[in-house]
N, C-alpha and C positions, 0 to 999 in steps of 0.2 A: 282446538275445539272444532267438532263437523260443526253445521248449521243448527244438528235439532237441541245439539249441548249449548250454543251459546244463543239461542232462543230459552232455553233455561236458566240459564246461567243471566238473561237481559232479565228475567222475571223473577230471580234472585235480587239482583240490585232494586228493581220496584218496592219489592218489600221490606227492603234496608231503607230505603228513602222514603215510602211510607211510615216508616218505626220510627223515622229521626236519626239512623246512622249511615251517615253521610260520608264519615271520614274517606279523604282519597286514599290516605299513604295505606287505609285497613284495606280498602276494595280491591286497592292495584296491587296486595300482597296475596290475597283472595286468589285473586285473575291469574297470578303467575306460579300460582299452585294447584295443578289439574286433578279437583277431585276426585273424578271420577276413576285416579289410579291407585285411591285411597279404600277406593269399596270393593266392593265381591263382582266380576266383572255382568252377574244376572240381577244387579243392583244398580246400576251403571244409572239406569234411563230417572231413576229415582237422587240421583245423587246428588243435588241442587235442590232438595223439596226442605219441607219441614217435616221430617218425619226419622226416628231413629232405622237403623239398616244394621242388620247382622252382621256380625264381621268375626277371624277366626277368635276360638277358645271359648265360645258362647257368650262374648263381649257383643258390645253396640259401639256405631258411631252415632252423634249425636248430630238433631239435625242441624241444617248448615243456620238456620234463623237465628239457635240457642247458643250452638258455639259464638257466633260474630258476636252476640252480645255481650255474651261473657267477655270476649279478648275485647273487647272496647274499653268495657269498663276496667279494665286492665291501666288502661292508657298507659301502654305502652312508648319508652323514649329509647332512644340508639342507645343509648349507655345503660341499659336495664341488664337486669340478672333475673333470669326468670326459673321457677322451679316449677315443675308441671308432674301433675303426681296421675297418675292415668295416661301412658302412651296411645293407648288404643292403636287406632291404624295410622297415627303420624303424623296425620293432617293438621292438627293445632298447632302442635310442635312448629313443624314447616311454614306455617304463615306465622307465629309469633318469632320465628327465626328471625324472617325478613324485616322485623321490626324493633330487634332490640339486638343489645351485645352477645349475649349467649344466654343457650337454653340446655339446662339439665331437666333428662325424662326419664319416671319411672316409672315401669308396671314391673308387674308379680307375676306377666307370662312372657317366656324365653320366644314364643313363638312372633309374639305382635312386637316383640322390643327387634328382632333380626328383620323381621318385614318393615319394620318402619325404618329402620336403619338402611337399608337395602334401597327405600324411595328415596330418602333424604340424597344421599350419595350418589343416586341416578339424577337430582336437580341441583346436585352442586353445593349441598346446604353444608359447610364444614362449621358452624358455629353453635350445634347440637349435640350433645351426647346421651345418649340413650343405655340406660341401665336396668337389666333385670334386678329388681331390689324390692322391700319393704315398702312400701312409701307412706304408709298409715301415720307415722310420724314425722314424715317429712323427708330431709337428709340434713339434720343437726352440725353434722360436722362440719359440709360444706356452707352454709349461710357466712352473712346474711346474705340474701336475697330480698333485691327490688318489688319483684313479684311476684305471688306462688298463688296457681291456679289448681283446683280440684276436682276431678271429674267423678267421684263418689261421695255418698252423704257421709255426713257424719254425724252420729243421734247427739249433739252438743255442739256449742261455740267451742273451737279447738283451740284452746290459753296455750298450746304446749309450743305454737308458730310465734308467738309473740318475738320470741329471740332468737326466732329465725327469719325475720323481717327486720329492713335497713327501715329507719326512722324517716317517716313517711311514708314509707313501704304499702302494698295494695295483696290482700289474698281475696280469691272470691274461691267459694266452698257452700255448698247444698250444706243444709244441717234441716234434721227432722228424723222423723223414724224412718228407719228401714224398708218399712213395708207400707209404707202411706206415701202422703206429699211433704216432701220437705221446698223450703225457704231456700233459695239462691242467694249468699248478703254477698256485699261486697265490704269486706273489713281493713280497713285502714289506718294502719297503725300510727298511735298517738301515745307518743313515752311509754308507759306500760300496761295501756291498755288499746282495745279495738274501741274507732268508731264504726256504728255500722247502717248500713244502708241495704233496701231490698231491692234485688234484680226481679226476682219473679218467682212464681211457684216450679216449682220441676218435679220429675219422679229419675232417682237415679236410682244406683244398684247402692246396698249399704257399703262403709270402705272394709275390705278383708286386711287384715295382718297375715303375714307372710309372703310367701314367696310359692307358685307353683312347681310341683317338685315332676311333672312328665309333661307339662307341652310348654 
């Protein structure tokens, strides 16, 4: 980092420590994942705010205040299995690496699943795999999974994840409408049902089915 990134990046942690998240092993995954190689490089000086930033295929990243929160309440441990359904530009992915046993990631553009692939490989991250796929229902086959994170709403509680979470298991997923505010829960699987708890309001994109068929 120059001087004016990690003057950013010091006023990043302020606001995680004002919020209450303090965790070291999250911040020092944070710090050795250089965001700013995650966004548009005319986005760079914004890359540490709280604000979403355009990135390719008419996607967003989210800002860096809402990601951290989310992967917290992940509570992530070494031995986790994590399923993350929204690649975007990689950045989750690459810090929830650092913090558990492995990360399968999907998106539905061919474009952001090679570029995030391309960062990961430039920082060494071999405990990632990155898949143009579906992700709307998850990846059934592969579970269960420890934890499965969701970067699009979904207009319902999604019952279909239940057995694709390992017993204890944590998903956190926006749910609400499409085109309003939905609810960020964090759902915690309990036999065969979720218990659930609210992160915060958000405004995501609704989740699409399929797969992008040209970028």
């Amino acid at each position: 980092m120059d001087e004016a990134e990690r003057e950013r990046f010091a006023a990043f942690l302020l606001r995680m420590r004002g919020a209450g998240l303090d965790r070291r092993d999250l911040m020092a995954a944070v710090e050795a994942t250089p965001r700013a190689s995650f966004v548009p490089p005319q986005w760079r000086a914004d890359a540490w705010s709280d604000r979403s930033l355009p990135i390719e295929c008419g996607e967003t990243i989210e800002g860096i205040d809402l990601q951290m929160r989310a992967i917290s309440m992940l509570s992530l441990e070494p031995g986790s299995r994590v399923l993350e359904i929204g690649t975007g530009s990689g950045f989750t992915s690459a810090v929830m690496a650092r913090l558990s046993a492995r990360v399968l990631s999907l998106d539905r553009f061919r474009t952001l699943c090679e570029a995030a692939r391309t960062r990961h490989e430039t920082l060494g991250l071999s405990n990632i795999l990155i898949r143009q796929a579906d992700g709307s229902q998850g990846a059934p086959a592969e579970g269960p999974f420890d934890r499965i994170i969701a970067w699009a709403s979904y207009e319902s509680l999604p019952r279909s994840f239940v057995d694709q979470l390992a017993s204890g298991g944590i998903m956190i997923a926006p749910i609400g409408p499409g085109d309003g505010v939905q609810v960020m829960e964090k759902l915690t699987k309990l036999g065969s049902r979720f218990e659930r708890e609210v992160v915060g309001n958000v405004r995501f994109q609704p989740m699409a089915a399929g797969v992008a068929a040209a970028i």
